[in-house]
C-alpha positions as a Markdown table, in Angstrom:
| # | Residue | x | y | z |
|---|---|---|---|---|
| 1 | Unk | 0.0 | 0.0 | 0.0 |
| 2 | Unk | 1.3 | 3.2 | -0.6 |
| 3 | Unk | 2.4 | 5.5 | 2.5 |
| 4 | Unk | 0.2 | 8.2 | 1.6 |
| 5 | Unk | -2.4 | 6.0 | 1.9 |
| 6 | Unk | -1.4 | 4.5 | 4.8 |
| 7 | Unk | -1.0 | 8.0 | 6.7 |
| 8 | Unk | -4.6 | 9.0 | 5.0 |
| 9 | Unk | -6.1 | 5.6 | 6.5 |
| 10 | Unk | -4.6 | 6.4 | 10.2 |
| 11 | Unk | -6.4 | 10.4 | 9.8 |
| 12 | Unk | -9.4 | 9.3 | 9.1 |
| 13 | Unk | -9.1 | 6.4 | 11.6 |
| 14 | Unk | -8.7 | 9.1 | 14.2 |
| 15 | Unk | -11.6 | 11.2 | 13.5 |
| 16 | Unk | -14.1 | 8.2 | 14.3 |
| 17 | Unk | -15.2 | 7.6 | 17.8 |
| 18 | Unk | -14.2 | 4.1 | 19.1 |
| 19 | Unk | -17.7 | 1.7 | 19.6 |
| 20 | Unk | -18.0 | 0.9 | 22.8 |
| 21 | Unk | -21.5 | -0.3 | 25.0 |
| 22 | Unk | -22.8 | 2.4 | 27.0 |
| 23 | Unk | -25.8 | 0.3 | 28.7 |
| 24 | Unk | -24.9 | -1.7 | 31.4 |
| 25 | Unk | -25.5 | -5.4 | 31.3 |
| 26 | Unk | -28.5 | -6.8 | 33.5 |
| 27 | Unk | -26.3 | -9.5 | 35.0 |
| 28 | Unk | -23.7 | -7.1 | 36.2 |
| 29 | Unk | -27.0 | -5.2 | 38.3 |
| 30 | Unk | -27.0 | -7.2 | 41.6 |
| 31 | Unk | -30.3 | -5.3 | 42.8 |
| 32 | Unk | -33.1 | -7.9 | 41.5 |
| 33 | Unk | -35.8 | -5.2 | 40.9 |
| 34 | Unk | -32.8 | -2.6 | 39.2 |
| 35 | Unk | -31.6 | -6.0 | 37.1 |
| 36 | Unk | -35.3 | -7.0 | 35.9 |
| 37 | Unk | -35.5 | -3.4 | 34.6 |
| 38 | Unk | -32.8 | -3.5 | 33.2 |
| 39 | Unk | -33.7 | -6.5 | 31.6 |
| 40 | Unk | -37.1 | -5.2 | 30.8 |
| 41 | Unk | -35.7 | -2.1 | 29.0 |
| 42 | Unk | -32.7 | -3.2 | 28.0 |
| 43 | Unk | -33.4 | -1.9 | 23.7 |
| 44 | Unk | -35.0 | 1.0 | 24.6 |
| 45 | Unk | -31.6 | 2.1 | 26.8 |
| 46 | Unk | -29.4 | 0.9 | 23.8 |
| 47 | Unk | -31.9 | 3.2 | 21.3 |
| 48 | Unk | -31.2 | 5.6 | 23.8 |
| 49 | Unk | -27.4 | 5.5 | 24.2 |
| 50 | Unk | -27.2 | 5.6 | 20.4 |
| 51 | Unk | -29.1 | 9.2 | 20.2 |
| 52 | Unk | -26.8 | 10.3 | 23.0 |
| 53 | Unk | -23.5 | 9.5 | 21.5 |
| 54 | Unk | -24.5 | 10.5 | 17.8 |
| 55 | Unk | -25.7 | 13.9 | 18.7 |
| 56 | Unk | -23.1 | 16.9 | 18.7 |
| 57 | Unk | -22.3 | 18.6 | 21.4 |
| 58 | Unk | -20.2 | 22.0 | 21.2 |
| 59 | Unk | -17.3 | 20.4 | 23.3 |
| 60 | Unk | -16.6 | 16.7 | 23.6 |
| 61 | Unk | -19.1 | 14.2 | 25.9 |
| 62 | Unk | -18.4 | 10.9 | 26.4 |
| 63 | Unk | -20.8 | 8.5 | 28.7 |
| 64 | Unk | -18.4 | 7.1 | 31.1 |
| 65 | Unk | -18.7 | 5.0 | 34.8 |
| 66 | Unk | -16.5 | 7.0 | 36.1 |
| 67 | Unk | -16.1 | 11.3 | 36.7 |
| 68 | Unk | -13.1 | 13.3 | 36.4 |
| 69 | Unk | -10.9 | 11.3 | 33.9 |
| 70 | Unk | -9.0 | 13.1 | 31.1 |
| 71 | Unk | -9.8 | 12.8 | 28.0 |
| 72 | Unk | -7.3 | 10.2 | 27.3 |
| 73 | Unk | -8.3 | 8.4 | 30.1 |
| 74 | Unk | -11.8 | 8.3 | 29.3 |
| 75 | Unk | -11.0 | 6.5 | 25.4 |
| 76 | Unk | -9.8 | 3.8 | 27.2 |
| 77 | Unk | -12.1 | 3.8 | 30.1 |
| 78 | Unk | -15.4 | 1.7 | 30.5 |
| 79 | Unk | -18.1 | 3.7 | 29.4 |
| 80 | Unk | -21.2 | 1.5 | 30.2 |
| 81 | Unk | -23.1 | 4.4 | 32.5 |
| 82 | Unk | -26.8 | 3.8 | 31.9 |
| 83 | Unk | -28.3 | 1.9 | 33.9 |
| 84 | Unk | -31.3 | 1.4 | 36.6 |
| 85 | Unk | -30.7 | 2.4 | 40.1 |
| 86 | Unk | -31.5 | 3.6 | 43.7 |
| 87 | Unk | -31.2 | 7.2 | 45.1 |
| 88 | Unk | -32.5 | 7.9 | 48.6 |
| 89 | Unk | -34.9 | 5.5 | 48.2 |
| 90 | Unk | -36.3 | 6.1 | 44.6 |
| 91 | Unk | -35.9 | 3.9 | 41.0 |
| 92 | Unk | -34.0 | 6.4 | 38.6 |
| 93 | Unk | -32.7 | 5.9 | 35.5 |
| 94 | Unk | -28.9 | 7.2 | 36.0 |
| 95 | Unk | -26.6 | 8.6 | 33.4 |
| 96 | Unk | -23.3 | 10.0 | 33.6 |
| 97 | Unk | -20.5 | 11.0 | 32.0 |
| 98 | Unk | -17.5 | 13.8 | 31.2 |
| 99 | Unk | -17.7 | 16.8 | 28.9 |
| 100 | Unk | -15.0 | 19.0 | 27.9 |
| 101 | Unk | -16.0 | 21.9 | 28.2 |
| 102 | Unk | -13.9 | 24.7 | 30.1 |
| 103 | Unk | -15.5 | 27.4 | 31.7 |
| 104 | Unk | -14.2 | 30.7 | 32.7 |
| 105 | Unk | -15.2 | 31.2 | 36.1 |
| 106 | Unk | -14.5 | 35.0 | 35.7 |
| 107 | Unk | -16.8 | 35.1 | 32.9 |
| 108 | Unk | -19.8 | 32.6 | 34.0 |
| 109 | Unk | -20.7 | 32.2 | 37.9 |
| 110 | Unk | -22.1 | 29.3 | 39.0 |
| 111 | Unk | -25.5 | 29.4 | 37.7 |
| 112 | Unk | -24.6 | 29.9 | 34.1 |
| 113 | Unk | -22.8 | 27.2 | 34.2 |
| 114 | Unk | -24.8 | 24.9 | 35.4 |
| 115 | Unk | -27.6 | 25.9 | 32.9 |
| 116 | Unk | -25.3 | 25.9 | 30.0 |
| 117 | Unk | -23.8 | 22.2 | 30.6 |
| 118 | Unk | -28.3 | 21.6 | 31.0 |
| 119 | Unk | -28.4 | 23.4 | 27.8 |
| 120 | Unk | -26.1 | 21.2 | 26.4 |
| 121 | Unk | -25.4 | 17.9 | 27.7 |
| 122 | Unk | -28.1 | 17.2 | 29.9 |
| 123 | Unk | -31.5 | 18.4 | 28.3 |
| 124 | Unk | -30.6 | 16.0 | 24.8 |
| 125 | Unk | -30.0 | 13.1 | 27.0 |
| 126 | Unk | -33.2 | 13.5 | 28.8 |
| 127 | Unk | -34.7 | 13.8 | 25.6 |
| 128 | Unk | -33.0 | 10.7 | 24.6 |
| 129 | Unk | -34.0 | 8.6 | 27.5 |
| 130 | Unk | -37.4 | 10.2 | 29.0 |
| 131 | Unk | -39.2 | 9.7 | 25.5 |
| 132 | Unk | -38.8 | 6.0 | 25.5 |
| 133 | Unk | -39.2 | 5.2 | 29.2 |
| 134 | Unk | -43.0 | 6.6 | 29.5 |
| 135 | Unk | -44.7 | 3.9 | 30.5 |
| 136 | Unk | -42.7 | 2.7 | 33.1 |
| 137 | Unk | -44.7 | 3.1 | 36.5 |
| 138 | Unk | -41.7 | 2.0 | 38.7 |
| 139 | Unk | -39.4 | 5.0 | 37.9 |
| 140 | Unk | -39.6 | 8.0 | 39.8 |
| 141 | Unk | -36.7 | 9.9 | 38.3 |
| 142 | Unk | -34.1 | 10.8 | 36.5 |
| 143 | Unk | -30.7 | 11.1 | 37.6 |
| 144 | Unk | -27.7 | 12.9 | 35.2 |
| 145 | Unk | -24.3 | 14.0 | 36.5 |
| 146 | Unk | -22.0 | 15.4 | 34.5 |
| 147 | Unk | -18.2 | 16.5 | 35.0 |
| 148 | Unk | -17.0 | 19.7 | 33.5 |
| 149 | Unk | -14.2 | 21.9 | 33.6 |
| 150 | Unk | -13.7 | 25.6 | 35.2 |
| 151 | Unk | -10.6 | 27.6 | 34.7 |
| 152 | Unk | -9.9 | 31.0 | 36.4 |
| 153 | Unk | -6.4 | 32.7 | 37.5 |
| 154 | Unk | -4.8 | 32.3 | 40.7 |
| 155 | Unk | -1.3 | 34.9 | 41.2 |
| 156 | Unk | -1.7 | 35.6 | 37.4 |
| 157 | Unk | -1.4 | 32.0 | 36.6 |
| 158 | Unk | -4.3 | 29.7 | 34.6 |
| 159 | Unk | -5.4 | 26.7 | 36.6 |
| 160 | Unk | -8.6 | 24.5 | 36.3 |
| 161 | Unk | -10.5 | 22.3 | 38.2 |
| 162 | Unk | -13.7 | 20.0 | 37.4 |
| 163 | Unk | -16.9 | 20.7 | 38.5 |
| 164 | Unk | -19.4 | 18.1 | 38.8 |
| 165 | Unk | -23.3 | 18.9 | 37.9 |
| 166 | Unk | -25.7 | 16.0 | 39.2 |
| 167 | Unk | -29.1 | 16.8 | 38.3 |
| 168 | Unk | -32.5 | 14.6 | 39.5 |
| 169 | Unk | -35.1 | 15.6 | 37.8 |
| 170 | Unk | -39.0 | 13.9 | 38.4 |
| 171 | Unk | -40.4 | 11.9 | 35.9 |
| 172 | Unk | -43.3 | 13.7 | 35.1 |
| 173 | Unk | -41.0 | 16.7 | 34.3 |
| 174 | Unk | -38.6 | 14.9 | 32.1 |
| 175 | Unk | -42.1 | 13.6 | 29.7 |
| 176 | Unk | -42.8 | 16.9 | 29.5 |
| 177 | Unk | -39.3 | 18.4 | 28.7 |
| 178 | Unk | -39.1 | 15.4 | 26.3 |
| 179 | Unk | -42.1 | 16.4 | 24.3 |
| 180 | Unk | -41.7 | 20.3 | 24.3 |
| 181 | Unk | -39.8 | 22.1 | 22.4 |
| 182 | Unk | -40.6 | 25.5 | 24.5 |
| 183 | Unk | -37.4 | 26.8 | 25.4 |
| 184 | Unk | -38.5 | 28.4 | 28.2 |
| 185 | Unk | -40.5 | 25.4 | 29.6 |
| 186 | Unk | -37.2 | 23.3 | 29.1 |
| 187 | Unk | -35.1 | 25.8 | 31.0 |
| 188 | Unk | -38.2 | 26.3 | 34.0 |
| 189 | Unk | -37.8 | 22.5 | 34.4 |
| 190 | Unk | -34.6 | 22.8 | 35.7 |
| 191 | Unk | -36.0 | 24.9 | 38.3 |
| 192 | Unk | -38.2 | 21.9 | 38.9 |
| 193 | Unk | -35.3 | 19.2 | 39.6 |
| 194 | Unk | -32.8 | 18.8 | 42.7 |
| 195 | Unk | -29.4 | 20.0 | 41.6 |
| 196 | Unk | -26.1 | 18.6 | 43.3 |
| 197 | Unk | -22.8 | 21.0 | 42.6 |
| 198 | Unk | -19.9 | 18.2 | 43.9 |
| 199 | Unk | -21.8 | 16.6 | 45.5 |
| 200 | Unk | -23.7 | 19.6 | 47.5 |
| 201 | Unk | -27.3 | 20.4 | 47.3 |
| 202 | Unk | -27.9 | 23.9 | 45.3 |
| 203 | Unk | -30.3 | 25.9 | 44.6 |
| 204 | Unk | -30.8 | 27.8 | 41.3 |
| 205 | Unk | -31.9 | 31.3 | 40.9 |
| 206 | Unk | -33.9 | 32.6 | 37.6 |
| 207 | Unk | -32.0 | 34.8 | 35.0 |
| 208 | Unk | -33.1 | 38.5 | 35.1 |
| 209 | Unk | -35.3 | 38.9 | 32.4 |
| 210 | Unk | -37.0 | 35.1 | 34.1 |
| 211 | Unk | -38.0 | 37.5 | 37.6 |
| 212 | Unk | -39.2 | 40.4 | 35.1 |
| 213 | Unk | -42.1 | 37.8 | 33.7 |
| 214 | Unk | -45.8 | 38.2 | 34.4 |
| 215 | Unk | -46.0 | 34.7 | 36.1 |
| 216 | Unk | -44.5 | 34.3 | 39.4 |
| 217 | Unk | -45.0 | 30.4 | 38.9 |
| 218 | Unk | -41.1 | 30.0 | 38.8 |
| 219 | Unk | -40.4 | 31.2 | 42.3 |
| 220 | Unk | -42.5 | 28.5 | 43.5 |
| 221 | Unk | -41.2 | 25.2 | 41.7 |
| 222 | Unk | -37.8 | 26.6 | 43.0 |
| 223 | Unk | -37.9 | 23.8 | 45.8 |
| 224 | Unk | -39.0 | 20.8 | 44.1 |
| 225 | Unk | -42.5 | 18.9 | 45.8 |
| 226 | Unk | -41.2 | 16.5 | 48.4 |
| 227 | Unk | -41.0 | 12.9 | 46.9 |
| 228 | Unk | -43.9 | 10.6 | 46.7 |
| 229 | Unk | -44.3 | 8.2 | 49.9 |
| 230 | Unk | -42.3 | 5.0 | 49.9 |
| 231 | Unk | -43.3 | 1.8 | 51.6 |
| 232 | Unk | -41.2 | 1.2 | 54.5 |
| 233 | Unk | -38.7 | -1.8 | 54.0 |
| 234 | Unk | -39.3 | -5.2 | 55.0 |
| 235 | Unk | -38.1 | -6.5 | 58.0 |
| 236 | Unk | -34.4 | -8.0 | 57.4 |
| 237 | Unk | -34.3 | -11.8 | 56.8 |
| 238 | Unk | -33.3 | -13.5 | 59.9 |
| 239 | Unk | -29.6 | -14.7 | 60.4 |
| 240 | Unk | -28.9 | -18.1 | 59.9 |
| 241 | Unk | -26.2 | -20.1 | 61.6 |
| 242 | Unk | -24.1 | -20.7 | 58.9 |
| 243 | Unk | -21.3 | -22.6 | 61.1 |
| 244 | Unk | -19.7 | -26.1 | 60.2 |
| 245 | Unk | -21.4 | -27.8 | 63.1 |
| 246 | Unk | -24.8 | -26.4 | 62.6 |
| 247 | Unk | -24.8 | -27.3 | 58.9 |
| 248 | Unk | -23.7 | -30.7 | 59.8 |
| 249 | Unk | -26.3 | -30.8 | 62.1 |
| 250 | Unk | -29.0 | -30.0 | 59.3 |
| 251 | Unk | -27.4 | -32.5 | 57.1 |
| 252 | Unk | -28.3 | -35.4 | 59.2 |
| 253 | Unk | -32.2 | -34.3 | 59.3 |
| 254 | Unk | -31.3 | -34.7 | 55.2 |
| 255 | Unk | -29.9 | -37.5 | 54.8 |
| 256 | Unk | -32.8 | -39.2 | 53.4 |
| 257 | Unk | -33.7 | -36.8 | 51.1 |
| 258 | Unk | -30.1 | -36.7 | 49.8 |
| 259 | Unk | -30.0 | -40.2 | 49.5 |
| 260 | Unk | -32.9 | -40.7 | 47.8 |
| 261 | Unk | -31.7 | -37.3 | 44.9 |
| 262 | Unk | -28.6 | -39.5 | 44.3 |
| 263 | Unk | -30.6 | -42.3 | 44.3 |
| 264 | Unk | -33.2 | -40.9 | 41.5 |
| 265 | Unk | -31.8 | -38.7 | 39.5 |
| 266 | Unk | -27.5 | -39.9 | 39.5 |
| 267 | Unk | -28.5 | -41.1 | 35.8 |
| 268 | Unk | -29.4 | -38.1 | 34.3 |
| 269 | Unk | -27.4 | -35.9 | 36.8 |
| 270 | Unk | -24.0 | -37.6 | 36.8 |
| 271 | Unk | -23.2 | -36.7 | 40.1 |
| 272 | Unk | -19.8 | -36.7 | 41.3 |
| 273 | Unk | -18.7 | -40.0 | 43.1 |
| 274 | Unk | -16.3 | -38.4 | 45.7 |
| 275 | Unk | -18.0 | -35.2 | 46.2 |
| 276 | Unk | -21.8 | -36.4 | 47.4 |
| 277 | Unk | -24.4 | -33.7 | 47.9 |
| 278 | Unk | -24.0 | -31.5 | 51.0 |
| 279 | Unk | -24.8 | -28.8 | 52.8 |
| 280 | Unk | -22.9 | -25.6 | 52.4 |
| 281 | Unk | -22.8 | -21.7 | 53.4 |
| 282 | Unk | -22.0 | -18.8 | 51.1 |
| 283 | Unk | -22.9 | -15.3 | 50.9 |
| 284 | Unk | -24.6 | -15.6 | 54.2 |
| 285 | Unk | -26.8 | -18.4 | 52.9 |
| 286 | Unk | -27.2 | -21.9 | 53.1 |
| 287 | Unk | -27.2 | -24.1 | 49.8 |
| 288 | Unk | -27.6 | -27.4 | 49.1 |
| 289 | Unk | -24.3 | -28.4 | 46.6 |
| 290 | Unk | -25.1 | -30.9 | 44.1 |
| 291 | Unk | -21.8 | -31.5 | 42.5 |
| 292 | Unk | -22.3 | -33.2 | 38.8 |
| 293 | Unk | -20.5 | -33.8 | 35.4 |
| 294 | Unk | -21.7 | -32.2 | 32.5 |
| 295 | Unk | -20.6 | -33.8 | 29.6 |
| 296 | Unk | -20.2 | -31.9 | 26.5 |
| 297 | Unk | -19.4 | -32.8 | 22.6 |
| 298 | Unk | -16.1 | -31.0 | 21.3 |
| 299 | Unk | -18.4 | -28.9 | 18.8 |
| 300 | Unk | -19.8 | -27.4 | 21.5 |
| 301 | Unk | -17.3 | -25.9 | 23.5 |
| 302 | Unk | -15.9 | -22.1 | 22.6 |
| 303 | Unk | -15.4 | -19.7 | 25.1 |
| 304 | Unk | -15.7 | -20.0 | 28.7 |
| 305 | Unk | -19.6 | -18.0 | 28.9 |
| 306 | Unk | -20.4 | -20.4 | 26.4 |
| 307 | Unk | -19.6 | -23.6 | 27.7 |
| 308 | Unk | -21.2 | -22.1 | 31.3 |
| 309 | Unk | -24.3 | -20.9 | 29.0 |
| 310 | Unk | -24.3 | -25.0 | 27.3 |
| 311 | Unk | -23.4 | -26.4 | 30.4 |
| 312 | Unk | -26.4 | -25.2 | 32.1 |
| 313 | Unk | -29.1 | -25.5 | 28.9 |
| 314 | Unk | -27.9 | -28.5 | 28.0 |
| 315 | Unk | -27.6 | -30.5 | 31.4 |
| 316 | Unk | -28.4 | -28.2 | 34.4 |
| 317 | Unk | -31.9 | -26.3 | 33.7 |
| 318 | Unk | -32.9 | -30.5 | 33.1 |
| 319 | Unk | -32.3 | -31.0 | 36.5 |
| 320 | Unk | -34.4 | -28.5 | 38.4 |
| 321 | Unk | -37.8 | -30.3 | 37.8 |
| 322 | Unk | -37.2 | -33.7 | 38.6 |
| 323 | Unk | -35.1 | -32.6 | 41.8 |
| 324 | Unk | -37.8 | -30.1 | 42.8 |
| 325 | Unk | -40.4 | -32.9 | 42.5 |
| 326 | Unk | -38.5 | -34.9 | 45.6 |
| 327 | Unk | -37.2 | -31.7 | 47.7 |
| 328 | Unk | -40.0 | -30.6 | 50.2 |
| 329 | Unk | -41.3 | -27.3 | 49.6 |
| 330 | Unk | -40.7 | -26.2 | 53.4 |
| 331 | Unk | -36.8 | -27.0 | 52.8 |
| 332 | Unk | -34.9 | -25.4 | 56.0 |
| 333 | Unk | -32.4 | -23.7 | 53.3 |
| 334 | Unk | -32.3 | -21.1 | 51.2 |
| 335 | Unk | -31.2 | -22.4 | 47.6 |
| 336 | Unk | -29.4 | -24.7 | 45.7 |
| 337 | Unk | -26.2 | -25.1 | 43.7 |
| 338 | Unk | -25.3 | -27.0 | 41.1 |
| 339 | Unk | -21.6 | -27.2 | 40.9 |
| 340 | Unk | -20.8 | -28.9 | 37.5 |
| 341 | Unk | -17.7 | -29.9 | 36.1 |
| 342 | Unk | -17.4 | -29.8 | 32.4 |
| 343 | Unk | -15.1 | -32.7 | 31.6 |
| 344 | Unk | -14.1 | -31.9 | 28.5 |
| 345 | Unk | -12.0 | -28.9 | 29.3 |
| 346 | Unk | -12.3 | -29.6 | 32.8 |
| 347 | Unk | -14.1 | -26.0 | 33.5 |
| 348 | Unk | -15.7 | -25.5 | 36.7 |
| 349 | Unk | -18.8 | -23.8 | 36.6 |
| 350 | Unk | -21.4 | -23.1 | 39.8 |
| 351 | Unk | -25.0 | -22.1 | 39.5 |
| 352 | Unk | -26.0 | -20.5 | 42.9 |
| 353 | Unk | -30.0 | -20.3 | 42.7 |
| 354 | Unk | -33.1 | -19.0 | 45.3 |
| 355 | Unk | -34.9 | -22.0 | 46.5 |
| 356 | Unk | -38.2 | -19.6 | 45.6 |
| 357 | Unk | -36.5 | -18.3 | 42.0 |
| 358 | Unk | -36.1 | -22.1 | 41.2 |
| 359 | Unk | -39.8 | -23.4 | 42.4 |
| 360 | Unk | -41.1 | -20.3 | 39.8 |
| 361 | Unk | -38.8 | -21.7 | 37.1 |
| 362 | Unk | -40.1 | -25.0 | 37.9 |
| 363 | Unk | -43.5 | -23.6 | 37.7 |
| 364 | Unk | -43.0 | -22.0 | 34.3 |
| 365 | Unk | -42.9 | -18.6 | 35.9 |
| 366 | Unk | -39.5 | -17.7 | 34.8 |
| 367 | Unk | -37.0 | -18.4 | 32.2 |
| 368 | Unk | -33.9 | -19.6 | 32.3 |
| 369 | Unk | -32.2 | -15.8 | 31.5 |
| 370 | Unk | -34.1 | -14.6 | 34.4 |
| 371 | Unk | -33.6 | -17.5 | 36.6 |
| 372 | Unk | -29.5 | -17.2 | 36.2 |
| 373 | Unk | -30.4 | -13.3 | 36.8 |
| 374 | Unk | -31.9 | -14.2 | 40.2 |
| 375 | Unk | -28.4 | -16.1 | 41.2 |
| 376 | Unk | -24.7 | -16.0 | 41.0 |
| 377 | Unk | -22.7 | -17.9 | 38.4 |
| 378 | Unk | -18.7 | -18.2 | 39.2 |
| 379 | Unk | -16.7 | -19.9 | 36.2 |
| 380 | Unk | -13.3 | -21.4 | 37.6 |
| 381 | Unk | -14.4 | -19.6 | 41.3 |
| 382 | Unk | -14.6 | -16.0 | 39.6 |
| 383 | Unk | -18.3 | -14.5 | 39.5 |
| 384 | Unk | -19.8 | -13.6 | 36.7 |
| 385 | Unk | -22.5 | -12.3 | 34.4 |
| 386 | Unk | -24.1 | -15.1 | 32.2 |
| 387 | Unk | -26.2 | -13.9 | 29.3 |
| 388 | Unk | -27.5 | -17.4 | 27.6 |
| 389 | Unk | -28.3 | -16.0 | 24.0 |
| 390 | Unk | -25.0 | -14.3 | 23.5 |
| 391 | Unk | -22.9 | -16.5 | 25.1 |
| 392 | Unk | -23.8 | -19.6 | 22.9 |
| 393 | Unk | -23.3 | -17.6 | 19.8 |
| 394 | Unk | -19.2 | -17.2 | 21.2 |
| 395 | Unk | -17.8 | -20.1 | 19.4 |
| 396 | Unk | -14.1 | -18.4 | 19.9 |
């Protein structure tokens, strides 16, 4: 190839943004009602992320996990930030990120800046996300923070510093800010949201020309309504004794019922000869371990997720009906775990699941996606997040 080429090839290489996922995965969510939302609304947040990144800002944005990165940093940095979570005791949909913007903080106070990163940044993702997430009755809010930079003089010399703008802003003000295309309604409804400056609450104060208008309706959304009522939490689970002697104790009262799963179902479950069924404690629960071989064919194995992913279509989920048929449904533990050993490659793969998560399974109330969702999944004793589809298309 010629050089020129070559050099033109590695310009125009620069100029495109790198491809990377900005929604994060359900199984990485370990809040089950954040995760099933997630799950729920998992291509709307992709459509979402795509308007984000593909609209121009007058600076650089990139959606990022983390704040205060430079820029160099941030290409190489994860940039998965949407996702469903929690904020002082409400569902939001959260979104962050960096922007590269630089302020002068002799020119622009405080407020201006905040509204002109809103202007910017903030008001297309709303627009981005809000419009797709109407119908969701379990979301309260949203919740955007955003790093940018401020520069100003200190002894004649330039320094800057980040600034970072977290804005929550209710639900029913980010549909309408989502379907108007009022300027002024857009900008009043950020006198409608809570505003964080690092991390401290603030409070915004309307332009001039805002406290000249005929409505005083402004100066009373300044302090947003206090948030709806939430249902107190339930009553923690009690704490089991999770010692060696205690679950050896509750081993004997099972040893009938373990007897008689290896009994039944060693066939079709391979269980391993030297490692019999027992009980365990993990994660301050107890399990019942069920340690078995799955046995694979060499055109099925690829990459570790999708041997885990094969290993538990292929062998495990057949398991969970015939062994629920024998346990009794007032088992004194709290799941099971079906350690299996796939002997091909000789990859260990373990399939913690909720007693209650498995019964719905069994009962055709979940599928399989959502009962690995409910549970943990370590590969070769490192946890990890199992999506079945996707992992059996990895043939690497």
């Amino acid at each position: 190839m010629h050089k020129g080429s070559v050099v033109l090839i590695g310009a125009l290489a620069a100029l495109v943004p790198q491809c990377f996922p900005q929604v994060l995965s359900p199984p990485e969510i370990l809040d089950p009602a954040m995760r099933a939302l997630q799950q729920k609304h998992f291509p709307d947040l992709k459509a979402a992320a795509l308007d984000i990144t593909s609209h121009r800002y007058p600076y650089r944005f990139y959606l990022s996990r983390k704040l205060d990165l430079t820029e160099q940093q941030e290409q190489q940095n994860d940039q998965r930030s949407i996702r469903f979570a929690t904020f002082q005791g409400h569902t939001v949909l959260q979104v962050t990120g960096n922007y590269f913007a630089s302020y002068s903080e002799e020119s622009m106070n405080q407020n201006e800046r905040v509204k002109q990163t809103y202007r910017d940044v903030m008001l297309p993702i709303l627009r981005a996300t809000a419009s797709r997430l109407g119908g969701e009755t379990e979301l309260n809010a949203f919740a955007i923070e955003v790093a940018h930079h401020v520069r100003k003089k200190v002894l004649g010399v330039a320094v800057e510093h980040l600034e970072n703008l977290a804005l929550i802003v209710p639900f029913a003000t980010a549909e309408k800010i989502a379907a108007s295309t009022n300027v002024d309604q857009q900008m009043n409804a950020l006198l409608e949201s809570r505003v964080y400056i690092d991390g401290k609450p603030a409070s915004l104060w309307p332009d001039p020309v805002e406290e000249a208008a005929p409505t005083p309706a402004v100066a009373r959304v300044v302090t947003p309504p206090p948030p709806p009522a939430v249902a107190p939490p339930p009553p923690p689970a009690p704490v089991h004794d999770l010692s060696i002697a205690a679950l050896q104790q509750k081993q004997i009262s099972y040893q009938g019922l373990i007897d008689r799963i290896v009994h039944e179902l060693d066939t079709e479950a391979h269980f391993v000869s030297y490692a019999p069924p027992v009980l365990i404690g993990f994660h301050g629960k107890s399990y019942l371990q069920l340690s078995v071989t799955t046995n694979l064919a060499p055109s099925d194995l690829g990459s570790q997720y999708r041997i885990a992913a094969l290993a538990f279509d292929r062998h495990v989920s057949h398991l969970i009906r015939p062994l629920l048929a024998i346990a009794p449904k007032d088992a004194d533990f709290d799941g099971i775990v079906f350690s299996s050993t796939v002997s091909a490659v000789s990859q260990s793969v373990e399939f913690f699941f909720p007693l209650a998560e498995l019964r719905r399974y069994a009962d055709y109330d979940l599928t399989g996606q959502q009962l690995i969702n409910s549970g943990l999944v370590l590969i070769n004793g490192e946890r990890v997040g199992l999506e079945l589809q996707s992992a059996e298309a990895d043939i690497r």
